[in-house]
Structures are given as C-alpha cells and as structure tokens.
N, C-alpha and C positions, 0 to 999 in steps of 0.2 A: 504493500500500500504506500508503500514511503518513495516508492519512484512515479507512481502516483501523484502525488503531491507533489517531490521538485516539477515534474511534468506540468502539472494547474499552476507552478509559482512562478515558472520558465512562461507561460503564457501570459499571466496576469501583468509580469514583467513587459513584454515586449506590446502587449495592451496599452501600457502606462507611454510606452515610448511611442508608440502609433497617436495616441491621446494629444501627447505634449506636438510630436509633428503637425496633427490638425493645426491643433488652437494655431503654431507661426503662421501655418498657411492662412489662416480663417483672419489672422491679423493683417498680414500682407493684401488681403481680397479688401479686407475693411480699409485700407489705405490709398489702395486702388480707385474701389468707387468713392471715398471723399474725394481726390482729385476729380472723378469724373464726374461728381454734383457740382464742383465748382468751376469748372467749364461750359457747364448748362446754361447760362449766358453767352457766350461764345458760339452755342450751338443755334440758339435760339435768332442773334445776329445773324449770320450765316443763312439761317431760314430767308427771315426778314431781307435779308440784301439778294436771296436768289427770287423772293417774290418783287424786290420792285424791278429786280431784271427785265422779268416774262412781262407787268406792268409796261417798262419801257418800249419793251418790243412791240407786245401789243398794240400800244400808242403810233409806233412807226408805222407799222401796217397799213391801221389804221388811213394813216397821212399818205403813206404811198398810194393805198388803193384810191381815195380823194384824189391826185395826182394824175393817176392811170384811168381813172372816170372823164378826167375835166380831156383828158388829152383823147380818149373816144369820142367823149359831145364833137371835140373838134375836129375829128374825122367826119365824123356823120354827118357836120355841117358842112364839110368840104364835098360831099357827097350831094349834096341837096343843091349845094352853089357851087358851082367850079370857079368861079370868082373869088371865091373864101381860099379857095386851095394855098396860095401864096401865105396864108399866117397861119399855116398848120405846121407843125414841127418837120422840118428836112430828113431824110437819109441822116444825115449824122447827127440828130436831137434822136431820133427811133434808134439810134445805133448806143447815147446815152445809156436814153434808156432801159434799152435790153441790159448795158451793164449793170446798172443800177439792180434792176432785179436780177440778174446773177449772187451778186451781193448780197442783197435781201435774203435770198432762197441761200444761201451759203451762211450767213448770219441765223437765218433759222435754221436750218439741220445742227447748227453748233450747240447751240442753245437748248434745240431737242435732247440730242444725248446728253447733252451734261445736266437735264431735267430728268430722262430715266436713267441715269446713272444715279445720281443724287436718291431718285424715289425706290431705286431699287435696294438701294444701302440702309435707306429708310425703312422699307419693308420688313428687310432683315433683321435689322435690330429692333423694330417694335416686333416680329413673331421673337425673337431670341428673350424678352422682355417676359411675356406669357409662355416662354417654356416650352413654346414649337418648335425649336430648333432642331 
C-alpha cells in the first residue's frame, strides 16, 4: 500500500506544479487582455476613420455621377441641335473623362477590399468572442 501512496503523493505533487503553471499563464492572459481593453479606443478610431472613408467616397460618386449626368443632358442636346454640338465636351474632354473614371472605378475596388478585409477580421474576432472559433 505504501507505493501506493508515494504513487497519489508523486501525483498530487506534479498536480501542485500543473496548478502553479496555470495560474503564470492565467496571469500572463490577464495582462494580455488589459492591454487589449486599453487599445479599445484605438480600435474604435480606426472604425470611425474607415467609416468616414466609405462616407467620403460615397460623396465623390455621388459628384461624379452629377458630373457624368450634366455631361449626357449635353449630348442629348447636341443631338436634338446640331448647332449645340460645338459646346459639348471634345474627343479629348471624353478622353478626360474616361480617365477620371478609370480612377474612380480603381479608387473603388481599393477601398472594396480593404472594407472586406477589414469586415472579415471583424467577423473573426466577434465569432472568436462567443467561442465559435
């Protein structure tokens, strides 16, 4: 019975030592997420500055398509009048312009993924949050 016993003491022992490793770790995780509560600002800016991004873009759209509207009225009036035709934008105003939305359209795709990049990091960490991971 007695190697019994060193056998339960030999356990309780390396229990005690499994014990003590938790709690460092358990401390180290506790130190962890204090820095990462106090970055929770940081996170939230971050937020706030990629919504007035999409905001701004929005806005541009917005102006361009205005832009791109006013410059069809004055086709269709140059169509109506051929008299009008001389104040409608030249060969190289329509040659601009295609740049310009090039631009646009290249300005949005960027702005796309670095929105589902952003939401998909997001996703992750609110399921990691509730334990979906």
């Amino acid at each position: 019975m007695s190697t019994n016993l060193s056998e339960l003491h030999r356990e309780h022992l390396l229990w005690r030592g499994e014990n003590a490793f938790w709690h460092d770790q358990i401390r180290e995780w506790e130190l962890e997420v204090d820095e990462a509560v106090k970055s929770l600002s940081q996170v939230e800016q971050a937020l706030r500055d990629h919504k007035r991004r999409l905001e701004a873009h929005a806005a541009a759209v917005r102006l361009y398509q205005l832009e791109a509207d006013r410059h069809e009225h004055q086709l269709a009036e140059a169509g109506r009048a051929p008299a009008a035709a001389g104040s409608i934008a030249t060969d190289a105003d329509h040659a601009t312009e295609s740049e310009h939305h090039t631009k646009r359209r290249s300005t949005h795709e960027t702005l796309k993924r670095s929105h589902h990049a952003l939401m998909a990091r997001w996703s992750s960490f609110m399921k990691s949050l509730k334990g979906d991971d």
